[in-house]
C-alpha positions in Angstrom: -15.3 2.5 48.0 -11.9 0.6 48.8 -10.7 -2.1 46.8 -11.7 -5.9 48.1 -8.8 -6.9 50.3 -10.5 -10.5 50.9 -8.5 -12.9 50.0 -11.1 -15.8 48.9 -11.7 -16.2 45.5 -13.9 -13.7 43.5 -15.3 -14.8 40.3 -17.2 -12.6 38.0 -19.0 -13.1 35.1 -18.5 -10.5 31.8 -18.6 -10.1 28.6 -15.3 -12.5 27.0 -14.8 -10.2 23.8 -11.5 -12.1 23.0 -10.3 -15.5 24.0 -7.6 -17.0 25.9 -6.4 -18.4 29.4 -4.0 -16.0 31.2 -3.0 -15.6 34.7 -0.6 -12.5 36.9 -0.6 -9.7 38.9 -3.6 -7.4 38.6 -2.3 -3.6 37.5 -5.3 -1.0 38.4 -5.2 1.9 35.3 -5.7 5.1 37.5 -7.8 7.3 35.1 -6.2 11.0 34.9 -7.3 13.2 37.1 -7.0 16.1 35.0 -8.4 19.0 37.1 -7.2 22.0 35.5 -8.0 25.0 37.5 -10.3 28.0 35.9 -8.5 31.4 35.9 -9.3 34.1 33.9 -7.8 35.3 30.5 -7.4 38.4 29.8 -8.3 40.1 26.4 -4.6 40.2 25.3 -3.9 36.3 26.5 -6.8 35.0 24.3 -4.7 34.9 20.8 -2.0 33.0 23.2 -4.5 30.3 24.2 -6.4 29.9 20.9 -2.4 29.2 19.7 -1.9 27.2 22.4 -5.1 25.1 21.4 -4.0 25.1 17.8 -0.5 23.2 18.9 -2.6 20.8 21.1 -4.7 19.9 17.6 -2.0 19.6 15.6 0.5 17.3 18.5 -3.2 15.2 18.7 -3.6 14.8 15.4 0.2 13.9 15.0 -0.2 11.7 17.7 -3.3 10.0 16.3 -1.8 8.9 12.9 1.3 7.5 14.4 -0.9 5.4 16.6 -3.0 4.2 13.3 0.3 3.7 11.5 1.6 1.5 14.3 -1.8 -0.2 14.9 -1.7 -1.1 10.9 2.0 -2.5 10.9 1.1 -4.7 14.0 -2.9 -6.2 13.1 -4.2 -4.8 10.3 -5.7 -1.7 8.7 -9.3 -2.8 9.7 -8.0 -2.5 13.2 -6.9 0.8 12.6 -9.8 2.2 11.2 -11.2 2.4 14.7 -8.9 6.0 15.5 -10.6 7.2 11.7 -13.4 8.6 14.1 -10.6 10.5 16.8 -9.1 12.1 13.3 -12.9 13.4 13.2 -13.3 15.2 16.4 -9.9 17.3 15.9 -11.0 18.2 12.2 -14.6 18.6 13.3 -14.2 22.8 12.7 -17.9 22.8 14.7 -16.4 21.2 17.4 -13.1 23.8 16.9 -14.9 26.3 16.6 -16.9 26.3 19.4 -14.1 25.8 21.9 -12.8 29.5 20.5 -16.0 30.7 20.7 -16.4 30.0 24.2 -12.8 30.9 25.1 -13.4 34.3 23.9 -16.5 35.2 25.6 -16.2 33.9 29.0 -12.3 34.6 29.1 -10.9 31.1 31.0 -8.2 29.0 30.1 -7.8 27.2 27.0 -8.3 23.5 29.9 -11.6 24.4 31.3 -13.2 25.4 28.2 -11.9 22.7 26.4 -13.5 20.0 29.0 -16.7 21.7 29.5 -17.5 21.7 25.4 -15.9 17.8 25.0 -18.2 16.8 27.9 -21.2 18.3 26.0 -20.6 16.7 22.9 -20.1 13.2 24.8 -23.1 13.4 26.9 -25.3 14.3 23.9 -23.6 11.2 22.1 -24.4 9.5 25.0 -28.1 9.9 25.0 -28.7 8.8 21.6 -30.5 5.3 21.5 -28.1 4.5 18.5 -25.4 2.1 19.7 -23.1 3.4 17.2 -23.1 6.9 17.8 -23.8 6.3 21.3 -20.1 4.7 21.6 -18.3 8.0 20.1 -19.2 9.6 23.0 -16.0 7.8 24.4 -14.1 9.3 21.1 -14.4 12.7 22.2 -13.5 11.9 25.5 -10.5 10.0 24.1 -9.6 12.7 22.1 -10.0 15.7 24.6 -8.0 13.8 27.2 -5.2 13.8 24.8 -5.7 17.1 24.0 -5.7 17.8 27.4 -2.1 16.1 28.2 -1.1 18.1 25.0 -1.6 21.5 26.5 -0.2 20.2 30.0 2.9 18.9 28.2 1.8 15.1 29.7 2.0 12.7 26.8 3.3 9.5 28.6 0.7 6.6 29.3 1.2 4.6 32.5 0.9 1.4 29.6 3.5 2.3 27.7 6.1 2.3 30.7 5.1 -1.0 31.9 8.2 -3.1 33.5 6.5 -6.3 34.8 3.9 -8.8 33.1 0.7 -7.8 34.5 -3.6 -8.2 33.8 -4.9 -4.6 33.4 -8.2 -3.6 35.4 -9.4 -0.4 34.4 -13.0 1.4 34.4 -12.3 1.5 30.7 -9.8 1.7 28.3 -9.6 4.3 25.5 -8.5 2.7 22.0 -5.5 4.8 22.2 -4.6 3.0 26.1 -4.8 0.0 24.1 -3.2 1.0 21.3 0.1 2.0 22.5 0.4 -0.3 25.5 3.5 -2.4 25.9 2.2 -5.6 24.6 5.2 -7.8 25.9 4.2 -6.7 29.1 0.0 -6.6 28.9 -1.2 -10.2 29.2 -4.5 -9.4 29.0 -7.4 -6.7 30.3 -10.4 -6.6 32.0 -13.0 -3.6 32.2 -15.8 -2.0 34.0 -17.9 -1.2 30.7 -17.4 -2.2 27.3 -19.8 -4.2 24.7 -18.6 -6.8 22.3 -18.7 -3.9 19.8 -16.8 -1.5 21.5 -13.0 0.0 20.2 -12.1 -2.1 23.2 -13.2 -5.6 22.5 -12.1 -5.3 18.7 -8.4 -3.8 19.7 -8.1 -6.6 21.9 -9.2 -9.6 19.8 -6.8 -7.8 16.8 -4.1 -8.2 19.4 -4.7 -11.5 20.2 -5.1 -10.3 24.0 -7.5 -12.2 26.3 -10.0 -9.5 27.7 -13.3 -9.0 29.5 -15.5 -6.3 29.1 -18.6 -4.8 31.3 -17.8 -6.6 34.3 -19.1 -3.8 36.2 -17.6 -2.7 39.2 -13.9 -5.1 38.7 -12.0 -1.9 39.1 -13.3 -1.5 42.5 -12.8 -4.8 43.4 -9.4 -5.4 42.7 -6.0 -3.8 44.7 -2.6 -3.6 42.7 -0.7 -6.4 42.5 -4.0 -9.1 43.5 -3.0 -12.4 41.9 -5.7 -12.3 38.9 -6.9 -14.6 36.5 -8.6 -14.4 32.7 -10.6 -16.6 31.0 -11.1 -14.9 27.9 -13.8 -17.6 26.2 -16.0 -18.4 28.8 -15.9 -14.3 30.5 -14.7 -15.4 33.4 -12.6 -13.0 35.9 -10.9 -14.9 39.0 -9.7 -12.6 41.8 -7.6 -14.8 44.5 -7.6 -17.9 42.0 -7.3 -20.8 44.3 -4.5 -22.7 43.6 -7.0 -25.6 42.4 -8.1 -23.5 40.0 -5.0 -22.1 38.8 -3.5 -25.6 38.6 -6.6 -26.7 36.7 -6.4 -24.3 33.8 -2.8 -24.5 33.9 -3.7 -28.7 32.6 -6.0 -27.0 30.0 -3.3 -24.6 28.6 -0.9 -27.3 28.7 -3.3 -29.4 26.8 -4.1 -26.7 24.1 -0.6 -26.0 23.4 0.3 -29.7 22.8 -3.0 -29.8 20.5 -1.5 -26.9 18.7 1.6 -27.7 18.5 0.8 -30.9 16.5 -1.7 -28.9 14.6 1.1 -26.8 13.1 3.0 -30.2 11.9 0.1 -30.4 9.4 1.4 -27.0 7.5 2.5 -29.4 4.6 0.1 -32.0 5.0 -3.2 -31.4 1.8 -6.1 -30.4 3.2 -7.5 -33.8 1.8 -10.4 -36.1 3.8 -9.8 -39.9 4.3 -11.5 -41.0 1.2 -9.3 -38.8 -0.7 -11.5 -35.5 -1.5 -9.5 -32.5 -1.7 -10.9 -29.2 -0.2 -8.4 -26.2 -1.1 -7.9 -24.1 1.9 -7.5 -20.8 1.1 -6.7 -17.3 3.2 -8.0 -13.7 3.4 -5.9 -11.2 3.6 -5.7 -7.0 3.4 -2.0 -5.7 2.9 0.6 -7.8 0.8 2.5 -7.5 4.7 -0.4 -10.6 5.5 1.9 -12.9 3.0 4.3 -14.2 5.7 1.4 -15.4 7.9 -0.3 -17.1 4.8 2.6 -18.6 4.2 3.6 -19.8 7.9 -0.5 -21.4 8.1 -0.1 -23.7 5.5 -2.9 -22.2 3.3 -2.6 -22.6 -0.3 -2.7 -19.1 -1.7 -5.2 -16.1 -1.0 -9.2 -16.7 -1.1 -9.9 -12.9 -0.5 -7.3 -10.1 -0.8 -9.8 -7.2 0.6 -7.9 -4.8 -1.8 -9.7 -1.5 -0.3 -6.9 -1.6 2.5 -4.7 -0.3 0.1 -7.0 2.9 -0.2 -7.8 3.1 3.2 -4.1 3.0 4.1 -3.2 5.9 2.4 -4.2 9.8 2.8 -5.0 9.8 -1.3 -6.1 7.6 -4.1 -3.5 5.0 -5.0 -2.5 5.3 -8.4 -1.9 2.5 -10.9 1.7 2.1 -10.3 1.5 1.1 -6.7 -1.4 -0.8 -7.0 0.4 -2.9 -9.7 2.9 -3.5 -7.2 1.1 -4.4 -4.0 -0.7 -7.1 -6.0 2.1 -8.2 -8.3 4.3 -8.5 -4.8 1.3 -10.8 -3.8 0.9 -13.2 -7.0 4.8 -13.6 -7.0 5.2 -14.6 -3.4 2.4 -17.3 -3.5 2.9 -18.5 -7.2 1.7 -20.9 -8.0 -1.2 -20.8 -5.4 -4.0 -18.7 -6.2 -4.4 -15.0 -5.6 -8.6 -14.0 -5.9 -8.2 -10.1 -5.4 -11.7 -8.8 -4.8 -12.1 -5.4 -6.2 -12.9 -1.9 -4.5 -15.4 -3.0 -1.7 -15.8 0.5 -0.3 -19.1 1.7 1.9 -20.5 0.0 4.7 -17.9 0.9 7.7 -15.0 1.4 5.0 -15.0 5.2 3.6 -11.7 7.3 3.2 -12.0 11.0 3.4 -10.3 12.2 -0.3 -13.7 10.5 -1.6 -16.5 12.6 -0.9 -19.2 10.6 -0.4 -23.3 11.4 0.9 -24.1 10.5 4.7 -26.3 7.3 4.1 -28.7 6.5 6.5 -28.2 2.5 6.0 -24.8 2.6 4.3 -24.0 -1.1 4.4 -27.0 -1.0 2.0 -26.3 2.1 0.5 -23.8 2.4 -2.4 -20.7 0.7 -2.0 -18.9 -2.2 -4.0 -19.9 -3.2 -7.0 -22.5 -0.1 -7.2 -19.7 2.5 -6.4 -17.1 0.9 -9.1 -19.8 1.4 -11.7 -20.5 4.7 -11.0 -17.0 6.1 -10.3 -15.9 4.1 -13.7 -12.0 6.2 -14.0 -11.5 4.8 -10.0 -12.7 1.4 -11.1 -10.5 1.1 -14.4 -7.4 2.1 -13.0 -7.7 -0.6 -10.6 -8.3 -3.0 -13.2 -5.7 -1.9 -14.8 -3.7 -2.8 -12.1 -4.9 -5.7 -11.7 -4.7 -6.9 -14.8 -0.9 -7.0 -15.2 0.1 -8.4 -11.9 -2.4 -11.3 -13.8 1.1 -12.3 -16.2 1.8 -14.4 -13.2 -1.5 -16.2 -13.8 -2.4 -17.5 -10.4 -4.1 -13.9 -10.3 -8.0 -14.4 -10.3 -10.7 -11.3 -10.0 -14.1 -10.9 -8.1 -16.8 -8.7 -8.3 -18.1 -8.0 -4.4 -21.9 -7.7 -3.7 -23.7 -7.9 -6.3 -27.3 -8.3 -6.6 -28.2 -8.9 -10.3 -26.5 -10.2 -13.8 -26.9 -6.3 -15.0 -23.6 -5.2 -12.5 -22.0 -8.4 -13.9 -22.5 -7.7 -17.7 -21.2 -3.6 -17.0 -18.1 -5.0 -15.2 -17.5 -7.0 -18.0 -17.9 -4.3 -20.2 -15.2 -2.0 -18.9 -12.7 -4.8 -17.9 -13.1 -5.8 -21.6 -12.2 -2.2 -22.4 -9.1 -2.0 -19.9 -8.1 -5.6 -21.4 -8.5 -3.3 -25.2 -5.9 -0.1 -23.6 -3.7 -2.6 -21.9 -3.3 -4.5 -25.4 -2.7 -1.1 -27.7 -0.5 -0.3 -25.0 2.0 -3.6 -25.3 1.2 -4.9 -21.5 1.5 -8.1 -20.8 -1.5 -9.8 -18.9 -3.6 -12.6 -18.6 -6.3 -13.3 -21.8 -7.7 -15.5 -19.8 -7.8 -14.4 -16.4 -11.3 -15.7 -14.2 -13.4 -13.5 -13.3 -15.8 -14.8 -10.5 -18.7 -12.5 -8.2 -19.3 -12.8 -4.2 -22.7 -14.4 -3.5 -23.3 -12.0 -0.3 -26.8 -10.8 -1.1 -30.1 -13.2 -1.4 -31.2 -11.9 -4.7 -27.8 -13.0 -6.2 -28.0 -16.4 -4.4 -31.5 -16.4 -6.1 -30.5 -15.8 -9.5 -27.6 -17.8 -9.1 -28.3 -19.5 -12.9 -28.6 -16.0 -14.2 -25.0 -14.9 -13.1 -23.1 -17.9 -13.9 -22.9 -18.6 -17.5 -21.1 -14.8 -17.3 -18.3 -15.6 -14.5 -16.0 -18.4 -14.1 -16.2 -19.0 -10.4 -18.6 -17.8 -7.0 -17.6 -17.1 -3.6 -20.0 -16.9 -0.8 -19.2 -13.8 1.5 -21.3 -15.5 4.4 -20.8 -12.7 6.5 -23.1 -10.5 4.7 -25.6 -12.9 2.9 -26.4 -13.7 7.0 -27.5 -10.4 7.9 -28.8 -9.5 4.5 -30.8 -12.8 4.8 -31.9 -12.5 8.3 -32.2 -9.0 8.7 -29.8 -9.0 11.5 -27.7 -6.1 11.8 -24.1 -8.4 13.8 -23.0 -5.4 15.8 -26.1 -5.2 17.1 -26.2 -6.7 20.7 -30.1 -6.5 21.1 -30.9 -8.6 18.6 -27.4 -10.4 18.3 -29.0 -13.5 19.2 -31.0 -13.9 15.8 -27.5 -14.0 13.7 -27.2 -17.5 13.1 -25.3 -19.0 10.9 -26.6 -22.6 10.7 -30.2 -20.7 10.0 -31.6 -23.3 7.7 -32.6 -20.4 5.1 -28.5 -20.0 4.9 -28.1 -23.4 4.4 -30.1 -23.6 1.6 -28.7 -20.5 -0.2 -25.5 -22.1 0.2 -26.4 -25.4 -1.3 -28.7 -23.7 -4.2 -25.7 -21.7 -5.2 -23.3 -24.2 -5.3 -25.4 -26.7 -7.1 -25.8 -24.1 -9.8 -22.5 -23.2 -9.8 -21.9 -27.1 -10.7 -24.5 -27.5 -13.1 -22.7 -24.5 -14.9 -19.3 -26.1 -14.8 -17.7 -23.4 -12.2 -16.7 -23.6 -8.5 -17.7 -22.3 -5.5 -15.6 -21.1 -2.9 -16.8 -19.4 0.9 -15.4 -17.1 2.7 -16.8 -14.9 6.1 -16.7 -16.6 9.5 -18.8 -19.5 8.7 -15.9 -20.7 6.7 -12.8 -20.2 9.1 -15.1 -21.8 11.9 -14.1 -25.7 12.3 -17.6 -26.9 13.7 -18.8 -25.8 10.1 -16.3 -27.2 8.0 -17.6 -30.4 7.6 -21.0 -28.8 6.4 -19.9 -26.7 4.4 -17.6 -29.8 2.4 -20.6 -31.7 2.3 -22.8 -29.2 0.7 -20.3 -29.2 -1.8 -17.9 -26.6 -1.3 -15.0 -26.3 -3.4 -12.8 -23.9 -2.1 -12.4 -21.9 1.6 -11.0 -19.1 2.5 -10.4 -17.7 6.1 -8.1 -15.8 8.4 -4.6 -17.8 8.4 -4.9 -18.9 12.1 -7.8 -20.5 10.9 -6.2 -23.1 8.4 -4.4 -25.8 10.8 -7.9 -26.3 12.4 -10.0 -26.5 9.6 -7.1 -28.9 7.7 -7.0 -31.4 11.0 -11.2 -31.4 10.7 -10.7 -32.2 6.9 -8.7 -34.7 7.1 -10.3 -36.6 10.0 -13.6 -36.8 7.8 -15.1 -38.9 5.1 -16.9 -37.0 2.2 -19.7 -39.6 2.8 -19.9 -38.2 6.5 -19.7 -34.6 5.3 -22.5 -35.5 2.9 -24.7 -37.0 5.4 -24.5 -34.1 7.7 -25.4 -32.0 4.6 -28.8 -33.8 4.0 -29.6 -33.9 7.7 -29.2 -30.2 7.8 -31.5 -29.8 4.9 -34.1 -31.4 6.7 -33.9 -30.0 9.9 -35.9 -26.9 10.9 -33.9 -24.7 13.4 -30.4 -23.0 13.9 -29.9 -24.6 17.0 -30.6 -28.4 15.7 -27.9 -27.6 12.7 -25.6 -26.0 15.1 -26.3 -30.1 17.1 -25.4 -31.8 14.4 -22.7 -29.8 13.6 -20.8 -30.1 16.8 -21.3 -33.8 17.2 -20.0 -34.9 13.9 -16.5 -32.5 15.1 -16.7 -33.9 19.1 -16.7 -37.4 16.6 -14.0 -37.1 13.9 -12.0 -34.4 15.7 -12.4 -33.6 19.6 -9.4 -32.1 19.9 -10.2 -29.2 17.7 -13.5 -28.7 19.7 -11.2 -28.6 22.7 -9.5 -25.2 21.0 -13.1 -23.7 19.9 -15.1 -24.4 23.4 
């Protein structure tokens, strides 16, 4: 089927997996056609092509880490988690294995053999009603294509040689196409397929590049050079934008980069509201390389400093030394703004391969966090350790994540009280004092709230998790995606119980998760009584302009009206007309 060469406008409604307004030149990603011709092998060429294959493994795998290492310099670790599952396929020795197998008894090239066991493990990936596992199926493509090029000798990528500014329109994109594109030059994407959940989407929103996913048939519909046009927010794909259209969203850029621009003057401003209530705006961060953009967004230290990047960034366990100095670096850069440092929160999605762990069949329920620390207690106290004397620059505070009863709290204690006892026999300098708070992320701790806090000095609510713990909605789950709400007034309530005991106890409360870094909730979440709030960086200037355009007694008021009201969507209401009131300009950048 040729390309649409009609030159009325097209507009086509996908998935928008990462926001923003962009408009160019449409470039079409031609998938390889990698047809590699069978020929037969003799019995004195297989050792050559099982060599040959070895090379190719060990060029992929090279080529793999590079990509991660890059990926992690540029966005994040958490973004580059996403290849941990291409690493996989290359060491999978089954996989291996069975590619020599089949080399050897039906003699063909290294290629053909290759493609033909790849294309069996993808389509019985593909047929798997699980979203996850049905979404590696594209890993093992991935990874054989690269394999492929490998063996041919073909390792350039048609993104990585880009000249012009374009919008690339592909059937899909492989996270390594997106990985080692020439972002100068890739304004933003659009695919065929895709999900909000897939390596796509979550390179792209890491990148801060606008995409659309799952739009179907775009790459058939669009010829090389079509003037194209994104709108990342709404899903929105414009082929032949008419200049009406193009002139009208050029207004609505224009307008969000003058509302921006005088966000950013309010770096130095406190994040203080009208009648003079102070909310501290903190930031979450993985790698002490996140300091510069805490520092640029105004926020006033770190809320969360997810310190498992530092053993996911690494090929073995980081030792004492160098965890002493990726926090110490931290504390000193932002003293004498706080620095909460959540310990080891490994499990869930986060595993790293020199820890052997069991295959869980629910592992974000399984044993991670708190309940791994306990039970791996040498892992835990040298990270306390660690901890505890980047704490001599005491803005350094400590926090247990997930736990579900005061028994975890009282053990954690009990060995940082004995770390405290080797540190002091030892002569190191550290922080008597040092805070010592728990995430809230689980109902049974928001329940036994009064329990926990006579033995901690502070709470944060990980909303993120006490949602779909709560609700029993699993977020990266599109079928049921529409029952993880936020405003849900049974998360409202935890909120406000755990806060109010936090209070009666004489400690603070802080939130972090999404809920916190989204402006709409802002005000809601000061009124509940909210002490402290932590969230991505870009975050801050929005949430500080919503702050200070509110009165506590508004914030307050919303609170009780939430209380009382009995769905998502009437909290979500009331949410979003107190903002469109005190701060319409911010609803602007969110809508």
């Amino acid at each position: 089927m040729s390309a649409n060469n009609d030159t009325r406008e097209v507009v086509i409604q996908g998935i928008g997996v990462s926001p923003g307004i962009v408009a160019g030149k449409a470039f079409l990603l031609t998938t390889d056609d990698e047809r590699y011709v069978a020929r037969e092998v003799e019995e004195d060429e297989i050792p050559r092509e099982m060599a040959r294959f070895e090379d190719a493994l060990i060029e992929t795998r090279r080529q793999i880490h590079d990509i991660q290492q890059k990926v992690s310099d540029a966005v994040g670790q958490d973004s580059a988690g996403i290849f941990d599952a291409h690493l996989m396929v290359v060491d999978d020795r089954a996989f291996v294995e069975e590619v020599i197998r089949e080399l050897t008894a039906r003699r063909r090239n290294v290629e053909v053999v290759l493609k033909d066991v790849a294309e069996k493990y993808a389509e019985a990936l593909a047929n798997i009603e699980d979203d996850y596992l049905r979404e590696r199926a594209a890993d093992v493509r991935d990874v054989a294509r690269r394999i492929l090029r490998n063996l041919s000798g073909k390792t350039s990528s048609q993104l990585q040689d880009l000249t012009e500014p374009c919008i690339v329109v592909a059937n899909d994109l492989a996270p390594s196409d997106t990985a080692t594109m020439n972002t100068e030059k890739v304004i933003g994407f659009v695919t065929d397929l895709g999900s909000h959940t897939s390596h796509t989407a979550i390179m792209a929103r890491a990148l801060g590049i606008p995409a659309i996913v799952g739009l179907h048939d775009v790459s058939l519909r669009v010829s090389e050079g079509d003037p194209v046009m994104i709108d990342g927010g709404k899903g929105l794909f414009f082929i032949h934008p008419t200049s009406d259209r193009l002139s009208s969203y050029n207004k609505l850029i224009e307008s969000r980069r003058t509302i921006e621009s005088e966000l950013a003057l309010l770096k130095d401003e406190p994040p203080e509201t009208k009648d003079g209530y102070f909310v501290l705006l903190s930031a979450n961060i993985e790698l002490p390389s996140d300091i510069d953009s805490v520092i640029e967004s105004g926020a006033r230290g770190v809320g969360l400093f997810r310190s498992e990047f530092i053993y996911l960034s690494q090929d073995a366990l980081p030792n004492e030394e160098e965890q002493f100095k990726a926090y110490e670096e931290v504390a000193r850069r932002l003293s004498p703004h706080p620095v909460i440092i959540r310990t080891l929160d490994l499990g869930g999605d986060k595993f790293i391969s020199h820890i052997r762990t069991l295959t869980e069949l629910n592992p974000f329920m399984g044993w991670r966090a708190i309940r791994f620390c306990l039970a791996q207690p040498a892992i835990f106290k040298t990270q306390l350790r660690a901890l505890l004397r980047a704490s001599k620059h005491e803005n350094v505070k400590l926090m247990y994540p997930m736990v579900s009863n005061v028994n975890e709290v009282l053990q954690a204690n009990e060995i940082l009280d004995q770390v405290r006892n080797e540190l002091r026999r030892e002569g190191h300098e550290f922080n008597e004092n040092i805070d010592v708070g728990v995430m809230i992320e689980v109902p049974s701790a928001a329940l036994t709230a009064d329990l926990i806090a006579p033995h901690v000095d502070f709470f944060s609510i990980g909303t993120n998790d006490l949602i779909q713990y709560t609700l029993a909605v699993d977020r990266v789950n599109e079928r049921i995606a529409y029952l993880y709400e936020p405003t849900h007034p049974a998360i409202i309530k935890l909120i406000r119980n755990t806060i109010d005991v936090a209070h009666r106890n004489g400690i603070w409360t802080g939130i972090c998760g999404e809920m916190a870094g989204n402006p709409l909730m802002v005000p809601l979440l000061v009124g509940l009584g909210a002490d402290e709030l932590s969230m991505n960086p870009g975050s801050i200037p929005m949430a500080k302009d919503v702050i200070r355009n509110l009165t506590y007694s508004q914030a307050e008021t919303l609170a009780e009206q939430t209380l009382a009201s009995e769905s998502a969507t009437e909290v979500l209401d009331l949410c979003r007309s107190l903002t469109q009131k005190i701060a319409p300009e911010v609803l602007e950048l969110v809508e």
